[in-house]
C-alpha positions in Angstrom: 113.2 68.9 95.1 109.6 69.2 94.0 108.6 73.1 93.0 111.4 74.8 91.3 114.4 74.1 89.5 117.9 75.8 88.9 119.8 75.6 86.4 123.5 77.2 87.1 125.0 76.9 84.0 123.0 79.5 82.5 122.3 81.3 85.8 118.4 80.8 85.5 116.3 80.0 88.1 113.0 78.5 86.8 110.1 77.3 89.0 106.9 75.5 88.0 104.6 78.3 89.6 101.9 76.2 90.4 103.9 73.7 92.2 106.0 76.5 94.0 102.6 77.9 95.0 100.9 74.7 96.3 103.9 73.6 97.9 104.3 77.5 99.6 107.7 77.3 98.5 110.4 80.3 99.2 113.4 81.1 97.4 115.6 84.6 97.3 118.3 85.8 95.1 119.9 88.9 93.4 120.6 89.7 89.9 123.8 91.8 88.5 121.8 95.0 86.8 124.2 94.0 83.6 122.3 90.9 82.9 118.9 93.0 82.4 119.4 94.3 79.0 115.9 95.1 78.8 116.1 97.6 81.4 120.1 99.1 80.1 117.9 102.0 77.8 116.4 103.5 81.5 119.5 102.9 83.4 122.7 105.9 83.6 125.1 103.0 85.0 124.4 99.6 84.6 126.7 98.4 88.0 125.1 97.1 90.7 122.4 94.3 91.3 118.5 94.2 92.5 117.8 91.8 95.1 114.2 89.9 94.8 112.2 87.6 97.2 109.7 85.4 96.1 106.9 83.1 98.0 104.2 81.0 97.1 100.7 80.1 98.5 97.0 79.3 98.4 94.4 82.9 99.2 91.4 81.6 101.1 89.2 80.8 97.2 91.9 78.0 96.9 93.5 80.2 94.4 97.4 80.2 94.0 99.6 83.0 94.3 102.6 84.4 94.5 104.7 87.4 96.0 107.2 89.1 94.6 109.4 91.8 95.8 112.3 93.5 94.4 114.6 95.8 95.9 118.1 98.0 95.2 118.8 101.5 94.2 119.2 102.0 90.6 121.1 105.2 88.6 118.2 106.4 85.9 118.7 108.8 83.1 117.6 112.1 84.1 115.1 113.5 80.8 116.3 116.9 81.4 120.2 116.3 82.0 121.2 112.9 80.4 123.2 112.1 83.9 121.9 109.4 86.3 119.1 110.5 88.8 119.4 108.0 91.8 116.2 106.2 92.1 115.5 103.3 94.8 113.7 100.1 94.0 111.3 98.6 96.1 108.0 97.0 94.4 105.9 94.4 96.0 103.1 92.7 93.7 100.6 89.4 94.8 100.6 87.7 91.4 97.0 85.0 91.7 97.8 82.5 88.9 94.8 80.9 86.9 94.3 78.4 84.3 93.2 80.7 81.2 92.9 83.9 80.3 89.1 84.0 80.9 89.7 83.6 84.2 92.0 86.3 84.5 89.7 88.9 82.9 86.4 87.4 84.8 88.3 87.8 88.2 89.9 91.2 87.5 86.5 92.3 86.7 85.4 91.4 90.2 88.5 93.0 91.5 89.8 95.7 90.0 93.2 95.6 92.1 94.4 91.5 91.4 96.9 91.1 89.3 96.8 88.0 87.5 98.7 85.7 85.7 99.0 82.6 84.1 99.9 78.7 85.7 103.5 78.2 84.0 105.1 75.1 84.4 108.5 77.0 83.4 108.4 80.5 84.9 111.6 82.3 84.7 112.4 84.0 87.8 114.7 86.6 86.7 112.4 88.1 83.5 109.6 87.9 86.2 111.6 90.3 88.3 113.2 92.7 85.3 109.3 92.5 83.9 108.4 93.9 87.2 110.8 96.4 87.5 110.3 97.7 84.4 106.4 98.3 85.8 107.3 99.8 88.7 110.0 102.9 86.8 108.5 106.5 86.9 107.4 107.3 83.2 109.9 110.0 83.2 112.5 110.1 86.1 114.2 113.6 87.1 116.3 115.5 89.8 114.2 117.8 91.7 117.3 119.8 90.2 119.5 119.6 87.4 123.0 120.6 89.1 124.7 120.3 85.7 124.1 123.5 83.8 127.2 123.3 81.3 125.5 119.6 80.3 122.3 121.4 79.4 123.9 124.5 77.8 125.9 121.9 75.7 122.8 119.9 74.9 120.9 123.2 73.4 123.8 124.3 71.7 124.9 121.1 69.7 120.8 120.9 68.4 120.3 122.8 65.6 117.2 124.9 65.4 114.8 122.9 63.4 113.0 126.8 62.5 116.7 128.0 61.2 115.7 126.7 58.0 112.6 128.6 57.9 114.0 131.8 58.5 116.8 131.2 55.5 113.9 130.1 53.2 111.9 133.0 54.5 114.5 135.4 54.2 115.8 134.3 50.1 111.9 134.9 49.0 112.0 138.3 50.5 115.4 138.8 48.5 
């Protein structure tokens, strides 16, 4: 089968995205949230799996392109608690494929909202899809409110003050 290829033994799906555009190919999958180890840092629990859909075509400037979108409710750490902040998942991106950078940056000029990429004759679907999630996480996810007030208390009381030092030094010169 012309357009994409799978490889189950390592449990990669890999597509030549030109071909998979031309040929306005379709595939859909899921991926166990453990297998994104780029992503374990933002996440509270790693269980769980995103699901992703991806199609390919041809926009009306003969240009190829694909959609993605990737969906499924991940558990981020909370920057004010440390506990996991439920967050769902849904991002949807057109990615228009050209043949060299200077086509990327000379379209993107024209239009400031295409996201572009480059022709690859071995595009890994699942780093595609962790590379988009990663772009689509809130810079700094947290509850509307912590419930977990003993967490916080605990959190300020095992940090020492960083002026405690200060006041000792202060205090021994006025000795």
């Amino acid at each position: 089968m012309r357009g994409f290829r799978f490889y189950a033994a390592a449990k990669m799906t890999v597509i030549h995205s030109a071909e998979f555009a031309q040929e306005a190919k379709e595939l859909k999958g899921s991926i166990p949230l453990a297998q994104l180890s780029r992503l374990h840092d933002q996440l509270a629990d790693t269980s769980g799996e995103v699901h992703w859909h991806i199609e390919g075509g041809v926009d009306r400037l003969q240009r190829l392109w694909l959609y993605l979108e990737v969906t499924g409710d991940l558990q981020l750490v909370c920057q004010r608690c440390l506990t996991g902040v439920p967050w769902p998942l849904h991002s949807e991106t057109v990615l228009t494929q050209f043949t060299s950078e200077a086509d990327i940056d000379e379209a993107e000029a024209i239009d400031e909202d295409l996201e572009g990429m480059l022709i690859d004759p071995a595009l890994d679907i699942e780093a595609l899809v962790e590379d988009e999630i990663l772009l689509a996480l809130p810079i700094a996810p947290t509850h509307t409110q912590c419930s977990d007030k003993d967490a916080l208390a605990k959190l300020a009381s095992d940090k020492p003050n960083p002026f405690a030092v200060l006041a000792q030094l202060k205090t021994r010169k006025a000795e």
